[in-house]
Each structure stands twice: as C-alpha cells, then as structure tokens.
VMD Tcl script that draws the C-alpha trace (Angstrom):
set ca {
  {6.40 -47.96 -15.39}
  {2.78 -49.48 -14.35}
  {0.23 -46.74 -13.63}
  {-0.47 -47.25 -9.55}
  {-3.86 -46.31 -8.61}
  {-5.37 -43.67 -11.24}
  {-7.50 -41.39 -9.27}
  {-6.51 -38.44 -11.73}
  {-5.28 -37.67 -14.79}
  {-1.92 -35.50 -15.46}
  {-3.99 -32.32 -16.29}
  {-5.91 -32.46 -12.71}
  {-2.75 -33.49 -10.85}
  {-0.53 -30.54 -12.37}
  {-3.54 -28.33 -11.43}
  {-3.81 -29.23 -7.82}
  {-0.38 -29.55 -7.10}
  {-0.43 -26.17 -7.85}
  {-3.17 -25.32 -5.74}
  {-1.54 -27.17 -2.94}
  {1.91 -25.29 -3.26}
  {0.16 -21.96 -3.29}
  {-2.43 -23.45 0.18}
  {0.96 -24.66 1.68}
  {2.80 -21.10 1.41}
  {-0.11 -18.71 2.57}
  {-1.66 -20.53 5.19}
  {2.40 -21.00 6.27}
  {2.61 -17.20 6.15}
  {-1.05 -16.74 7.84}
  {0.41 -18.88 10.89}
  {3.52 -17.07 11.30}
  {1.15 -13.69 11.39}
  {-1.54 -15.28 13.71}
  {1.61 -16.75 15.81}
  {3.18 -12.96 15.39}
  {-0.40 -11.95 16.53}
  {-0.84 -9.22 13.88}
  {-3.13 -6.61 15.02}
  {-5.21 -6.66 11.50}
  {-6.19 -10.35 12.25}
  {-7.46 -9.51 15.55}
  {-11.13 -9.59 13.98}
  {-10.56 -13.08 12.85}
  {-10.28 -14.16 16.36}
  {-14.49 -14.64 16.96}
  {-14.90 -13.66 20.49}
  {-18.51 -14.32 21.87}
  {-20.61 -11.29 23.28}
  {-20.21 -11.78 26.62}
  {-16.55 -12.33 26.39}
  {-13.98 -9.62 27.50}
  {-10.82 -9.23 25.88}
  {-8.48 -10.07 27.94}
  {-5.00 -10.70 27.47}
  {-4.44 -14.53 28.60}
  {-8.00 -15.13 25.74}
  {-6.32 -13.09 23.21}
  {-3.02 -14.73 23.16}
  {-4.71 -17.95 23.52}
  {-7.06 -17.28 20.65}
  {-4.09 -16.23 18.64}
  {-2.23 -19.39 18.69}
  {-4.76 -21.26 18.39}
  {-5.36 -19.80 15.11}
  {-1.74 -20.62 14.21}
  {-1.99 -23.90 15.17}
  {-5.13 -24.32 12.59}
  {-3.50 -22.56 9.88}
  {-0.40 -24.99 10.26}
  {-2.28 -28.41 10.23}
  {-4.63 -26.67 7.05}
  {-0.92 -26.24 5.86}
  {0.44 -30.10 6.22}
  {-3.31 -30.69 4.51}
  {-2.48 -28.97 1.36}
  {1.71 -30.94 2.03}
  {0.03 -34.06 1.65}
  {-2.18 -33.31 -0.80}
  {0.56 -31.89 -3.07}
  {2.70 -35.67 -2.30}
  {-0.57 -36.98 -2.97}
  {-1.23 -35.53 -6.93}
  {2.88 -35.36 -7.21}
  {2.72 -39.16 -6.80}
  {-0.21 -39.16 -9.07}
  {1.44 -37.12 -11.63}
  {4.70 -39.24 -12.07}
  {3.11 -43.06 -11.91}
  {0.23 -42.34 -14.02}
  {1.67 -40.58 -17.48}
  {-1.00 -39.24 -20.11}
  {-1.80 -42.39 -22.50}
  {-0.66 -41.36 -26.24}
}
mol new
graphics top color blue
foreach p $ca { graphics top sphere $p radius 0.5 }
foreach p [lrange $ca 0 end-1] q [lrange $ca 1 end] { graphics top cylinder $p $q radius 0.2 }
display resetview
C-alpha cells in the first residue's frame, strides 16, 4: 500500500490517537455532568458580577457548557480518524 499524505510518523500517530480516545471519553463524561448540571461544576459556569443567579441563566449556562464539551468531544473523534488514518496508510519504513 502507497503511503497517502505523511503528516506523521507511526510513533506520533499511536500517541495521539491515544490522546484523542482519552479527550473523546472525558469531555463525553464532562457533558453528560454539565448536561446533569452537577452541583460541583457550578463554579465553572463564569457568571459576571452584576449577574444574579437565577434559574432560567443557570440552566442555560449549564447546557451550554454541555454543548461545548460535546463539539471539544467530536474534535478529539476526528482527530483520532485523522492519526488512525495516518497510522494504517503510512507504515514505519524498515
């Protein structure tokens, strides 16, 4: 098989794909907490001083979080498609 497009080597691929399936599983989970709307992320939510913490804010704040956590999520699932393709079409040269 022809390598396709080098951008990295075997080593680098097997690395990040590893990275990716680790960035895919806990910013998964973190969604499904934020979604959940855990009260120990409720600091992670960055209100502005003059805000009041309302309820309507709060939920909206919380999925919105989700939300960002599951498209940082199908980041990481491309990447990993990305450096798997990488891995199998370009082999180590021997």
């Amino acid at each position: 098989m022809a390598k396709l497009c080098p951008v990295c080597g075997p080593v680098l691929s097997t690395f990040c794909m590893i990275i990716s399936v680790w960035g895919v599983v806990f910013l998964a989970l973190l969604g499904l907490f934020f979604n959940l709307q855990a009260v120990t992320l409720f600091p992670d939510l960055h209100f502005e001083e003059h805000e009041e913490y309302r309820t309507e804010l709060v939920e909206e704040k919380y999925s919105l979080k989700a939300q960002q956590c599951w498209m940082a999520a199908g980041l990481y699932l491309a990447t990993f498609v990305f450096v798997y393709i990488q891995n199998r079409w370009n082999p180590p040269v021997l």
